[in-house]
C-alpha positions in Angstrom: -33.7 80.3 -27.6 -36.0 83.2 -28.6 -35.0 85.6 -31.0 -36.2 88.4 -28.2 -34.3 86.4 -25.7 -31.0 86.5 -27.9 -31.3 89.5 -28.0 -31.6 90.4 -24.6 -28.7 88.7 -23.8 -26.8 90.0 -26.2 -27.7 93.6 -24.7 -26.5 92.3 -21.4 -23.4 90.7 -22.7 -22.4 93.6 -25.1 -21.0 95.6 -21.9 -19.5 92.9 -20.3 -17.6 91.8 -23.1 -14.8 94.5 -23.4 -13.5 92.9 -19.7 -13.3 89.2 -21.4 -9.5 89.6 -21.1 -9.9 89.8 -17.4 -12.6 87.5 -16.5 -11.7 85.1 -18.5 -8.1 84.6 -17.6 -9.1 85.3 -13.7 -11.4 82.6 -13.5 -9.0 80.4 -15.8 -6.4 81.0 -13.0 -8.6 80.6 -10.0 -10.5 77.6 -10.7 -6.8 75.7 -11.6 -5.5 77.3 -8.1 -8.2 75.6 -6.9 -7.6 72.4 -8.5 -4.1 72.0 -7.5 -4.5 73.4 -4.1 -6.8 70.6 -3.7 -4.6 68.2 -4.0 -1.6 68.4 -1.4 -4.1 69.6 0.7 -6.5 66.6 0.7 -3.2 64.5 0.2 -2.2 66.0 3.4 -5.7 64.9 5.2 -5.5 61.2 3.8 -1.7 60.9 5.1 -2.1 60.2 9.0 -4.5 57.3 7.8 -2.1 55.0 6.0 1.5 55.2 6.9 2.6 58.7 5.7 3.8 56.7 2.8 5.0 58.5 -0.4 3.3 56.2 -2.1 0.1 57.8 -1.1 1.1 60.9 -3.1 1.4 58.7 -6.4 -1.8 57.3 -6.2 -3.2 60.3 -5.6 -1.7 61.6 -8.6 -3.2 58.8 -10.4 -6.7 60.0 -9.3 -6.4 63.5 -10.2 -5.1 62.8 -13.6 -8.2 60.2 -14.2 -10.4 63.2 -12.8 -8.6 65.5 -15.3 -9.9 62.8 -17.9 -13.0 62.6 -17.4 -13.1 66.2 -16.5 -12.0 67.0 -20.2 -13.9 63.9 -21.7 -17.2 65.9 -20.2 -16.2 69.2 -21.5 -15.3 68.2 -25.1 -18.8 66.0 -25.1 -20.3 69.4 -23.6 -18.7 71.4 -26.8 -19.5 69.1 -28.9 -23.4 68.2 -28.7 -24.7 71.6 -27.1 -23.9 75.5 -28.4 -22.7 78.0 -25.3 -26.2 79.0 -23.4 -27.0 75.6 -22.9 -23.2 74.4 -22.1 -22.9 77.3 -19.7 -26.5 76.0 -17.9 -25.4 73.2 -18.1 -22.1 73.5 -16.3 -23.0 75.7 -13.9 -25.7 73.1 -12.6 -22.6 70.6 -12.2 -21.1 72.7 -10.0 -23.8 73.4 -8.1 -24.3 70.1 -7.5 -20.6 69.1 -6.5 -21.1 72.7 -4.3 -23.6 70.9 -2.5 -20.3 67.8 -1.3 -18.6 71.1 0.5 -16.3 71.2 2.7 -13.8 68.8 1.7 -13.5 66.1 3.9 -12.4 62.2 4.3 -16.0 60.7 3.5 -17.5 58.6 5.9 -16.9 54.8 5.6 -12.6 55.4 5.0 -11.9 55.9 8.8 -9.4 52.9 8.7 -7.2 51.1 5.7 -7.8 47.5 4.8 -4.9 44.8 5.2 -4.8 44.4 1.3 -6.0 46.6 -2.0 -4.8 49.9 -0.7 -4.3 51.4 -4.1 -8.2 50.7 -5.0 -9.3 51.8 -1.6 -7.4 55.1 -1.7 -8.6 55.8 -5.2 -12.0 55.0 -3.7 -11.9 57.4 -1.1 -10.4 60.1 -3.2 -13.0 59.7 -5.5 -16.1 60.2 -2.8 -14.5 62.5 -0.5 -13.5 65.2 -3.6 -14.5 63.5 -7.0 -16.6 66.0 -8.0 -16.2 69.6 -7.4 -12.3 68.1 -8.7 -14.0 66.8 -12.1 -16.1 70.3 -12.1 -12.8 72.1 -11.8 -11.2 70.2 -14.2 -13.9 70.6 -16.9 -13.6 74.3 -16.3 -10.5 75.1 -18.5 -11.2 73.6 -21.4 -14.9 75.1 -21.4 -13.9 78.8 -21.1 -11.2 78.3 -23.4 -13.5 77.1 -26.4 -16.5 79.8 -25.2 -13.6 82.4 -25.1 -13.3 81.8 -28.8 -16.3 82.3 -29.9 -16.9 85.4 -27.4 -16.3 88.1 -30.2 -13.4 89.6 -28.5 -10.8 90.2 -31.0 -7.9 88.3 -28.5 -9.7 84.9 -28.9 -8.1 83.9 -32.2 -5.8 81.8 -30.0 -7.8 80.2 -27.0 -4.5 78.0 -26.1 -3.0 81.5 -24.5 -5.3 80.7 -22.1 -3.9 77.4 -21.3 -0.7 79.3 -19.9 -3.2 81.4 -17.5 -4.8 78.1 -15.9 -1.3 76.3 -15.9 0.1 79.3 -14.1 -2.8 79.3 -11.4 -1.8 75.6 -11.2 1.3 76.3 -10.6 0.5 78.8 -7.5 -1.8 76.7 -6.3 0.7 74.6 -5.5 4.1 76.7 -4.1 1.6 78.6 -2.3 0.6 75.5 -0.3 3.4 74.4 1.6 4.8 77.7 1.8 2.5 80.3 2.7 -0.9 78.2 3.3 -0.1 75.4 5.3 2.3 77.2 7.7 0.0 80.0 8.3 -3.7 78.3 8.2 -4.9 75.9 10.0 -6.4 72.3 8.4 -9.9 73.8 9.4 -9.4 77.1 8.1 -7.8 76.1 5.0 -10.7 74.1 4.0 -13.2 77.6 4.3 -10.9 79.0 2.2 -11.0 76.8 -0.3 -14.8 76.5 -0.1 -14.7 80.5 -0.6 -12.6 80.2 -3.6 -15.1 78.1 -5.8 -18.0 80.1 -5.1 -16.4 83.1 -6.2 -15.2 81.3 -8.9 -18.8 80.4 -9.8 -19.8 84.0 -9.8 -16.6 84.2 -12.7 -18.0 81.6 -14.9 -21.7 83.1 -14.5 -19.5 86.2 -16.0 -18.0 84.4 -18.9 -21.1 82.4 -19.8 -23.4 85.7 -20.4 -20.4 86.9 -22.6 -20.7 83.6 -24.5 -23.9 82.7 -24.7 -25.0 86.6 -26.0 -22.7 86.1 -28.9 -25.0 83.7 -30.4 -22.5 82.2 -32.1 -22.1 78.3 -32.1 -19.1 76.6 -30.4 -15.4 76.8 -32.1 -16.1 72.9 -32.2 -19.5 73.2 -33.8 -18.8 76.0 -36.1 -15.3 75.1 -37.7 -16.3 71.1 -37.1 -16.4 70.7 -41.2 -13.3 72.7 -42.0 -10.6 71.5 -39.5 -9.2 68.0 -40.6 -9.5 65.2 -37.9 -6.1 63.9 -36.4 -4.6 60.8 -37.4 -4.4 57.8 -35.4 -0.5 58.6 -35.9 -0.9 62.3 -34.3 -3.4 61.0 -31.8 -0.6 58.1 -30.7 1.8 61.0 -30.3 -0.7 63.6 -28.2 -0.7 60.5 -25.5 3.1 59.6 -25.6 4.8 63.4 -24.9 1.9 63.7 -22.1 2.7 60.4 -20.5 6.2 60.2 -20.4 6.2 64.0 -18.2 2.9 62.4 -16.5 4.8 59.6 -15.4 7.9 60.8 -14.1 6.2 63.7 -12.4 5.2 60.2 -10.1 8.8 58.4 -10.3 10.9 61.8 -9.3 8.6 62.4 -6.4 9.1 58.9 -5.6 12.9 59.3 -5.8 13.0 62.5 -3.8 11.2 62.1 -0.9 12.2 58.4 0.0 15.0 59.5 2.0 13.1 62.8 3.6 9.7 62.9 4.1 6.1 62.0 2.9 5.2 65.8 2.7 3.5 68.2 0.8 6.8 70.2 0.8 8.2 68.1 -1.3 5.5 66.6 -3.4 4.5 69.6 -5.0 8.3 70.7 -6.2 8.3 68.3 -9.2 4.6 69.0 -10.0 5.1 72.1 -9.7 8.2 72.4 -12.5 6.0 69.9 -14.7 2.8 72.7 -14.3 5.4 75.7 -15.2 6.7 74.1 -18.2 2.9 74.8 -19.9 3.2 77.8 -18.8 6.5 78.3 -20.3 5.8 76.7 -23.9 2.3 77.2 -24.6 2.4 80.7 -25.6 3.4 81.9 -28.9 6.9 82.9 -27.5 8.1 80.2 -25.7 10.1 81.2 -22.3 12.9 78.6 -23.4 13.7 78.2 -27.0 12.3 74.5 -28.0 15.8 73.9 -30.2 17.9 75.0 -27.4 15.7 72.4 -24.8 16.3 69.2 -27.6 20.0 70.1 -27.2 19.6 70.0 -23.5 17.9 66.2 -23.4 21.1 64.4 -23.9 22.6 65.9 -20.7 19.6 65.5 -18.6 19.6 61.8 -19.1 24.1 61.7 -18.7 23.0 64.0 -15.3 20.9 61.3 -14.3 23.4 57.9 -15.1 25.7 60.1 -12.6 23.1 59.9 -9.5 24.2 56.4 -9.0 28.1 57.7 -8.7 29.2 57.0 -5.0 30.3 60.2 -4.2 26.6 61.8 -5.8 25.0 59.6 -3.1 26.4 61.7 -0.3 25.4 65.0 -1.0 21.3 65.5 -1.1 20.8 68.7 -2.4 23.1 67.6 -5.5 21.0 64.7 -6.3 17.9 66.4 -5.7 18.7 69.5 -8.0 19.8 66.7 -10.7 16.8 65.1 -10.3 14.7 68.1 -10.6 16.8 69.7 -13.1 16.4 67.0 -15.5 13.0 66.2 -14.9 12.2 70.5 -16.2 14.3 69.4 -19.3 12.6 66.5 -20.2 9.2 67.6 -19.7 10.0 71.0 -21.3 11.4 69.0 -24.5 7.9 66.6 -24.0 5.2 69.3 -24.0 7.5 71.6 -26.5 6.9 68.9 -29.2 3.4 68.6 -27.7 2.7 72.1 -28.3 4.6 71.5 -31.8 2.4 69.1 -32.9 -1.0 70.7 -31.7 -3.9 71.0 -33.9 -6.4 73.8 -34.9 -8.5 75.3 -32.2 -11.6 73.7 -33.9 -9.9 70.2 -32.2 -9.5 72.5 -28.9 -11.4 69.8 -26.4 -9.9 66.7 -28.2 -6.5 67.6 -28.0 -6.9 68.1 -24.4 -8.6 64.7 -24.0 -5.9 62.7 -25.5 -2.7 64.5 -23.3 -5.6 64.3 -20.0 -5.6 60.5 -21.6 -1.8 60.9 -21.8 -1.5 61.7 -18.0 -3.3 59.3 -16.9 -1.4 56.5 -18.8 1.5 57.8 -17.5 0.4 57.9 -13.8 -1.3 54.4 -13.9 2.0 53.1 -15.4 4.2 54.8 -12.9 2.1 54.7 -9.4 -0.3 51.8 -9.9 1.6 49.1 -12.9 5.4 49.3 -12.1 5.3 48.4 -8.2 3.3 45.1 -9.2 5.5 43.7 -12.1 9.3 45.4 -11.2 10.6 44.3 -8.1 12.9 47.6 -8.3 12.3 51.3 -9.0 12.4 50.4 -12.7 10.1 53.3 -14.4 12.3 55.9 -13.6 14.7 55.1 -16.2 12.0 53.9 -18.8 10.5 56.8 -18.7 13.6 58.7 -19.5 14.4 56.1 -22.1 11.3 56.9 -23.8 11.5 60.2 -23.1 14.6 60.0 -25.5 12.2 58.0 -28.7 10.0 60.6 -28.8 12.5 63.0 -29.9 12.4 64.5 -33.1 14.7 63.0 -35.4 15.4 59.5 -33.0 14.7 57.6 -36.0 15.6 59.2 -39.2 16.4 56.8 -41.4 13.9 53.6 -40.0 13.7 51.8 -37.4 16.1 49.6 -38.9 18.9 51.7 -39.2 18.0 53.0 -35.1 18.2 49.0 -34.4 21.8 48.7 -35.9 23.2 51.4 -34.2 22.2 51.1 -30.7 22.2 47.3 -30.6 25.8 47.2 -29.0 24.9 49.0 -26.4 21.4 47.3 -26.2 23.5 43.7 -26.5 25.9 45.3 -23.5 23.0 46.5 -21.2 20.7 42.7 -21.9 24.1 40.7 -21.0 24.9 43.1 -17.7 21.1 42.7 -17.0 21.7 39.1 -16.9 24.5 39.4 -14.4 22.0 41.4 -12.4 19.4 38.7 -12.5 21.6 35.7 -11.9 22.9 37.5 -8.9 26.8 36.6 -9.8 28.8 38.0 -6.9 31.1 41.2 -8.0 34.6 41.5 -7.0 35.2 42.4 -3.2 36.8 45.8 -4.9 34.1 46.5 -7.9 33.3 49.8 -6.8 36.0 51.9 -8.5 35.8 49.8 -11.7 32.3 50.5 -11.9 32.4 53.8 -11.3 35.0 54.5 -14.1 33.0 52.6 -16.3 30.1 54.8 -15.3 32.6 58.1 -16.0 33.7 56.5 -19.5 30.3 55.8 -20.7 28.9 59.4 -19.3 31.7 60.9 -21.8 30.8 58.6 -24.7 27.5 59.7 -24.4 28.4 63.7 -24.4 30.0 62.7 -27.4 27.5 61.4 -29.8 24.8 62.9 -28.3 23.8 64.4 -31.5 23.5 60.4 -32.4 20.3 59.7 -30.9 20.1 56.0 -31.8 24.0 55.6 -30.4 23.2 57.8 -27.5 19.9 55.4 -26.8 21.7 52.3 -26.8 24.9 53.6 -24.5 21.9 55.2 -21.8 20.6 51.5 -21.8 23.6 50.1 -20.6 24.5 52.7 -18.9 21.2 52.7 -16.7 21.3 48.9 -16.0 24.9 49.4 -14.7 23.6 51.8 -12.2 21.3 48.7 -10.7 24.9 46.9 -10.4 25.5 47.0 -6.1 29.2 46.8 -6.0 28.7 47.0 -1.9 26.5 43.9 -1.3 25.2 40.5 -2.9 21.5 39.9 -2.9 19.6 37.5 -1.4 16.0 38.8 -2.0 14.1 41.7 -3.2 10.3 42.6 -3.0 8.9 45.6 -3.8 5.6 46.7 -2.0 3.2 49.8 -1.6 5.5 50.9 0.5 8.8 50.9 -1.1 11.4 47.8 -2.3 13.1 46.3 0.6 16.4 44.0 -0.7 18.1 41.6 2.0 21.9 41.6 1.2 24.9 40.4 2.4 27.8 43.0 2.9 31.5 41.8 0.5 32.5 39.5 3.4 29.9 37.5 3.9 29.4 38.0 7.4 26.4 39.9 7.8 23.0 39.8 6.0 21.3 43.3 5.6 18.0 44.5 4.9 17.8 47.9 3.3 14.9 50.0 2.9 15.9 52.7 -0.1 19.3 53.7 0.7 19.2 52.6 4.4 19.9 49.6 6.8 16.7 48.8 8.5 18.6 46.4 10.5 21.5 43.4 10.5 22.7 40.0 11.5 25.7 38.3 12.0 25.1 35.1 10.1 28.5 34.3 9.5 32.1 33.9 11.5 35.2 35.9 10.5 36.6 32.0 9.2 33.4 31.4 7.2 31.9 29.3 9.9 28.1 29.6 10.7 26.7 31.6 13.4 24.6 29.7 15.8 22.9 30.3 19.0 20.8 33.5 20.3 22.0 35.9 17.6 23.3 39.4 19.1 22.1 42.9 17.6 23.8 44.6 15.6 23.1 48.3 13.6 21.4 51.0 15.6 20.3 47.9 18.3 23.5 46.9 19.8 23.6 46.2 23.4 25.9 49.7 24.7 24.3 51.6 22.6 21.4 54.9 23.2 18.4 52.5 22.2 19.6 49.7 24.5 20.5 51.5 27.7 16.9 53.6 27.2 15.2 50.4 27.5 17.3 48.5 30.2 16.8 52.2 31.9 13.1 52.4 31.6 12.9 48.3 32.8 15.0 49.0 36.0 13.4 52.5 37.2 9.8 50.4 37.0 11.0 47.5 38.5 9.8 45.7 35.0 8.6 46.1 32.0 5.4 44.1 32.0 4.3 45.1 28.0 6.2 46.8 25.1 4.9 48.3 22.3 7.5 48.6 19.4 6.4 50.6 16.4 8.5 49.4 12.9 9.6 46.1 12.9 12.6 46.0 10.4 14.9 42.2 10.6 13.0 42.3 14.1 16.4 43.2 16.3 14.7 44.7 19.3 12.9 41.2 19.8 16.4 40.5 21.5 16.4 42.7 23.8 13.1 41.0 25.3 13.5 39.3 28.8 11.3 36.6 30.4 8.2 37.5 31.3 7.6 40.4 29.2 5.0 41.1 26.7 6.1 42.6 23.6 4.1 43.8 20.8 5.5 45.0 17.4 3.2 47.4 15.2 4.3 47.2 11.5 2.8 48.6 8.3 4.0 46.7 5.4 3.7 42.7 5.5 6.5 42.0 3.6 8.7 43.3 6.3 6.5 41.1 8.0 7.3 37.8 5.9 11.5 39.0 6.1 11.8 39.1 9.9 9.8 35.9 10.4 12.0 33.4 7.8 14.4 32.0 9.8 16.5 31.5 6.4 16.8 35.4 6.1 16.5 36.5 9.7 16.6 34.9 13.2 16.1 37.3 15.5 12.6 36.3 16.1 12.5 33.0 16.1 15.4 32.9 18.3 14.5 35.6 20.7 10.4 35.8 20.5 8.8 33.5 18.1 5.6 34.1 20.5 5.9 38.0 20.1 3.2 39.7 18.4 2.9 41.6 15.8 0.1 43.7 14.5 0.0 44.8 10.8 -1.4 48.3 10.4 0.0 51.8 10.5 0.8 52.7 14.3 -0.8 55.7 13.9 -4.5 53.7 14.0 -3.3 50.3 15.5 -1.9 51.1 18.9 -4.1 54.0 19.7 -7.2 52.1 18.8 -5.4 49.4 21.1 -6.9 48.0 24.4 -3.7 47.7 26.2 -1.5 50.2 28.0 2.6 50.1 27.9 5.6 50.6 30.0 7.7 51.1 27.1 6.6 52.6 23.6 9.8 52.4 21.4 9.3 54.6 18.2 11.6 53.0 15.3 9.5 53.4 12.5 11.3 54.3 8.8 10.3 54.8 5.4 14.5 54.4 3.8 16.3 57.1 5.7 12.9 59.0 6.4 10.4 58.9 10.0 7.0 59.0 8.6 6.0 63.2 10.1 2.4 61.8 11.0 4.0 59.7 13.9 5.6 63.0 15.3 3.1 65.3 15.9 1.5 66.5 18.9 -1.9 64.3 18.1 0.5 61.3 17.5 1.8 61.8 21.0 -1.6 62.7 22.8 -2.3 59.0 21.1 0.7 57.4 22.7 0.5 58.9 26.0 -3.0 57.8 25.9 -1.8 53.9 26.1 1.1 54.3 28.3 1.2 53.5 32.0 1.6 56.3 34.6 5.4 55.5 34.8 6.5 54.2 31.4 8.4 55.7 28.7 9.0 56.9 25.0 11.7 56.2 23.2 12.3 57.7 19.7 15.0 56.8 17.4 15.7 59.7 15.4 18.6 59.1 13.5 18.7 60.4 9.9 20.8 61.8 7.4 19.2 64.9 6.1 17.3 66.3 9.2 17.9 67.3 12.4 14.7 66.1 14.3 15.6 67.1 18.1 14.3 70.4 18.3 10.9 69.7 16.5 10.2 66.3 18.6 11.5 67.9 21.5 9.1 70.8 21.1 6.0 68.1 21.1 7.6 66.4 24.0 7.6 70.1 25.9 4.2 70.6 24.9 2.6 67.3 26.0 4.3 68.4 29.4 6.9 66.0 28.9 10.6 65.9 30.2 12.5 65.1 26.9 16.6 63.5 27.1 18.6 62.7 23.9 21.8 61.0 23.2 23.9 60.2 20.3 26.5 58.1 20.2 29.1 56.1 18.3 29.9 52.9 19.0 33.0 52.8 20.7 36.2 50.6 19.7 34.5 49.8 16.3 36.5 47.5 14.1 36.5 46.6 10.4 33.7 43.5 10.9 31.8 45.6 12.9 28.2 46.2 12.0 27.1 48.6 14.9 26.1 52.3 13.9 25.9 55.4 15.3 22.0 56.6 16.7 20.6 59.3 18.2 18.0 58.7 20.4 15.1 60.6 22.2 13.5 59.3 25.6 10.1 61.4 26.9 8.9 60.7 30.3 5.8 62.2 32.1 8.3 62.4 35.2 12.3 62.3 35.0 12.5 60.0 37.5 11.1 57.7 35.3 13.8 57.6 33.2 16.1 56.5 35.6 19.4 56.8 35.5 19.9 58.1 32.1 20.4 61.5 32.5 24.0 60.2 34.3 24.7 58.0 31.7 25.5 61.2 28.9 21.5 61.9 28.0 21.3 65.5 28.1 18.2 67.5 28.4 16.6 68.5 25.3 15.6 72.7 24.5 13.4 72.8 21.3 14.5 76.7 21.5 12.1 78.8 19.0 11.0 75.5 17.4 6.8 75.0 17.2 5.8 71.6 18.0 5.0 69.8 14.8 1.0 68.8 14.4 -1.0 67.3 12.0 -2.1 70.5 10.2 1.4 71.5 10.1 5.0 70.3 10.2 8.0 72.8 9.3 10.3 70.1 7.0 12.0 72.4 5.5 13.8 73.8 8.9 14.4 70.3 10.0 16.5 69.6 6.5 18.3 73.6 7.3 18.7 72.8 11.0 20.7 69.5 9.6 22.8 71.0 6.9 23.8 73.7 9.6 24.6 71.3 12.2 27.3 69.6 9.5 28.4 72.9 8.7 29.6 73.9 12.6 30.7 70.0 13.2 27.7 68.9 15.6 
């Protein structure tokens, strides 16, 4: 650069400079609001296209924090090789060009999921539908923060201030979505929004490069490069672990949280959110929370989380999910408190940043991508928490040696009880209550030598594999797949063989005699299926008001019960996502149900969503039984769900929805789709009456939609009663109000219904 140019710009810049504070921080804020508002929006986009899984939302995480690398590996490469004009030209050409991918949108080419690879093929399309303008973003912070302290302004002696400005934009980003963009904005209008956002966030960095680049001063990098020591490989190793560990079970707590809701923005963002607010809380020079205090509080997070697997925890929801979160802000805080700790001088700004970006990622891979291909079980919760525990300061005073010796009883306790686990030795008919009092016991051991961090390690070991100890059931099989683990059991008598989903039943058989004898012959369902029950008469009503039901569509196939209620002559069709479920309900050896009651049925693998609307065929029945655990994937709920169902169903046929669920009441919201596709909408739940101790049938509550009541027979005699969604908005893919659903269901327990 010219010396008449410098100084030019340094006549331009000289003005401009007194309002660093504010441009600086504003466009530090905006461009990470950006960023994270990005990402349960786009989420959001991709869900209707692959199940509505929460799985999607992990390996989504494990995109953005692999953008976030590479988005920091560019910016410290940037600080390194070039001084601030040339960065900022530089820089601002990259986002031009990722301006030039806008609006966000699916790129073409992703319009339907393949059978296998999901993982790669979702990382794939996140990468060319929003890969860029999200790298731009991410490179953004760490750039102003390095020309920020070389701007002359007499704040920027400590450019990691700044890092509390961009986490708290983050963290905006992301409560603002579900609760004040989604619900008021549509998809469409969301997207302009965002595309407004980065170009005035463009016009900010124009701002801070002019005030950079007319200081003539080299980067913080460049300048101080000689002076400031290089990390060790030791320090290095350590940047990675404390941001992997909060990295990691940002991905296993989401997992663990929304299995038995929803796949949902709503609650995706809540622990991303508390992992984004404890930057904002620690990096500063006055933490918000005392680090000291926070080490003390470690030891009760992980005792908070042994208790989780405590019978009566189970129950209550909005216990376990304020544990969960709870402990997850304690662990990160005490993670990125000793990350903070530990950081280095600003001359190593960029770098440090690249290794916990490096950090993150490690931690996502491990948790979204790694653990569901080599655990069979949700295994990386607790490991995380377990490490989360050796990165403590002072976990091995005195060698690793003298750790080893002191938490090898427990560690010898936990390997023999893991054996017991992997031999699958059948418990005692009345293990619960021992286990849970060992459970108690060990919880108060662990309060007690808490301050014993190589005791306390070994007794969380054991105590953690106890918790995979199923005093209810023995196992026959478990698989774990992209869409959850799915276990078939057998319940203490032997009777009945199970296969659970999460926490829930995704259907039973009888395979067993109250005298130990076999069962042979057509084998009867059982759970939510039996034949009395609301999901039996809706079909036996929608066969007789039609005369017949000449073809069935039955969305989620489960141990494949509703094969049975199949007569002659009908053509039945089950639509279900995940193969292994698949595999289960066609072994004979775990299941008979189909080969007993429609080895010819067919099934199509695929989300519903796609498959059945994309279908040639048109249905007298569409039965709608599709669960993720406890939770009904939203996509298949909304109004453009419904517009595709009623698309493939006969003049006279029916819908019926099973809706049963634990933590929300669904019959307003579904109801309120029925009313607006025109429909008439019934419901019934029911009991099973004259239930006895060997009985395996379950209550349901069930929802039946008909273009014309007539077509649904004689239900409306038979208890069904008319469905009002009252003030309720019919749920759509731009929007769908969770949170009132999970209200609505808490009341309804609260006044008896």
């Amino acid at each position: 650069m010219h010396f008449d140019d410098q100084v030019n710009l340094r006549a331009i810049s000289a003005p401009v400079l007194r309002f660093a504070p504010a441009i600086y921080p504003a466009a530090l804020f905006l461009s990470a609001l950006l960023l994270f508002a990005i990402e349960p929006m786009f989420a959001k986009m991709v869900l209707p296209r692959l199940g509505g899984a929460a799985a999607i939302w992990s390996v989504a995480m494990v995109f953005f924090q692999s953008a976030l690398l590479l988005g920091y590996a560019y910016a410290h490469l940037l600080s390194r090789t070039l001084s601030p004009g040339p960065s900022a030209l530089v820089h601002l050409g990259f986002l031009a060009i990722a301006a030039a991918t806008l609006p966000v949108g699916i790129a073409h080419g992703f319009e339907a999921a393949p059978p296998q690879g999901l993982e790669l093929w979702l990382l794939t399309l996140f990468a060319a539908s929003i890969g860029l303008p999200f790298i731009a973003l991410a490179a953004t912070a760490p750039l102003l923060q390095n020309w920020f302290a070389v701007s002359g302004h007499p704040q920027a002696a400590n450019p990691y201030l700044l890092y509390a400005a961009s986490n708290l934009g983050s963290f905006t980003g992301l409560l603002t979505y579900p609760f004040v963009i989604e619900p008021l904005f549509a998809l469409r209008t969301q997207i302009g929004m965002w595309s407004l956002g980065y170009f005035l966030l463009t016009g900010l960095i124009v701002a801070a490069a002019v005030i950079v680049a007319g200081a003539g001063k080299p980067t913080i990098n460049q300048a101080s490069a000689g002076t400031a020591s290089a990390p060790t490989i030791a320090e290095r190793t350590m940047w990675t672990l404390l941001a992997a560990i909060p990295a990691g079970l940002v991905v296993a707590v989401t997992a663990a949280i929304s299995v038995d809701l929803a796949a949902a923005p709503f609650l995706w963002v809540l622990p991303l959110s508390l992992y984004l607010l404890t930057f904002v809380a620690i990096f500063r020079e006055r933490a918000w929370v005392a680090h000291g205090l926070v080490l003390k509080l470690v030891p009760f997070a992980a005792v908070a989380l042994v208790a989780t697997a405590s019978m009566v925890v189970r129950q209550y929801i909005g216990v376990l999910l304020a544990i969960h979160l709870a402990s997850f802000l304690v662990i990160a805080l005490a993670c990125h408190g000793e990350l903070y700790r530990q950081r280095p001088q600003p001359a190593r700004l960029t770098e440090f940043y690249l290794w916990t970006s490096f950090g993150g990622m490690i931690g996502g891979l491990f948790a979204a991508l790694v653990a569901p291909h080599i655990f069979n079980g949700v295994a990386e919760y607790p490991i995380l928490v377990l490490a989360a525990l050796l990165v403590m300061p002072g976990a091995f005073d005195g060698g690793p040696g003298r750790f080893l010796r002191q938490s090898s009883p427990g560690l010898a306790l936990g390997a023999l009880t893991f054996g017991v686990i992997l031999l699958r030795i059948r418990a005692p008919a009345n293990a619960t209550m021992p286990i849970e009092i060992t459970l108690i016991v060990l919880a108060g051991i662990m309060v007690l030598v808490r301050r014993q961090l190589a005791w306390f390690f070994g007794l969380a070991v054991l105590a953690f594999v106890i918790t995979k100890l199923d005093p209810l059931f023995t196992p026959i099989e478990q698989v774990r797949s992209f869409f959850g683990v799915h276990r078939v059991v057998e319940d203490r008598s032997g009777q009945f063989r199970i296969l659970m989903h999460g926490t829930t039943a995704h259907g039973a058989e009888r395979v067993r005699n109250a005298d130990g004898t076999p069962v042979s012959g057509r084998p009867e369902p059982t759970t939510y299926y039996y034949v009395g029950g609301p999901i039996s008469d809706a079909i036996a009503a929608a066969r007789k008001a039609q005369g017949r039901l000449a073809r069935v569509a039955a969305v989620g196939l489960g141990t494949g019960s509703l094969a049975c209620h199949r007569q002659d002559g009908e053509a039945w069709t089950f639509f279900e996502l995940d193969p292994h479920v698949v595999r289960i309900a066609r072994d004979p050896a775990l299941f008979r149900f189909l080969s007993e009651c429609g080895p010819d049925i067919r099934i199509v693998l695929g989300d519903a969503r796609l498959t059945l609307t994309t279908s040639a065929e048109r249905y007298d029945l569409i039965m709608l039984d599709a669960f993720s655990s406890d939770a009904i994937p939203v996509h298949l709920l909304t109004r453009e769900a419904f517009a595709g169902y009623l698309a493939h169903l006969t003049a006279h046929g029916v819908i019926v929805l099973h809706i049963s669920n634990r933590h929300m009441a669904l019959r307003a919201p579904t109801a309120a789709v029925g009313t607006a596709e025109g429909l008439a909408v019934f419901a019934k739940a029911q009991l099973p009456p004259n239930m006895t101790d060997d009985d395996m049938r379950t209550a349901s509550d069930v929802v039946a939609f008909a273009r014309d009541e007539r077509d649904l027979g004689d239900l409306p005699k038979q208890g069904w009663t008319r469905v009002d969604p009252g003030s309720r908005a019919a749920w759509t893919d731009d929007y769908a109000d969770i949170l009132s659903a999970v209200l609505d269901a808490k009341l309804g327990r609260w006044l008896g219904r």
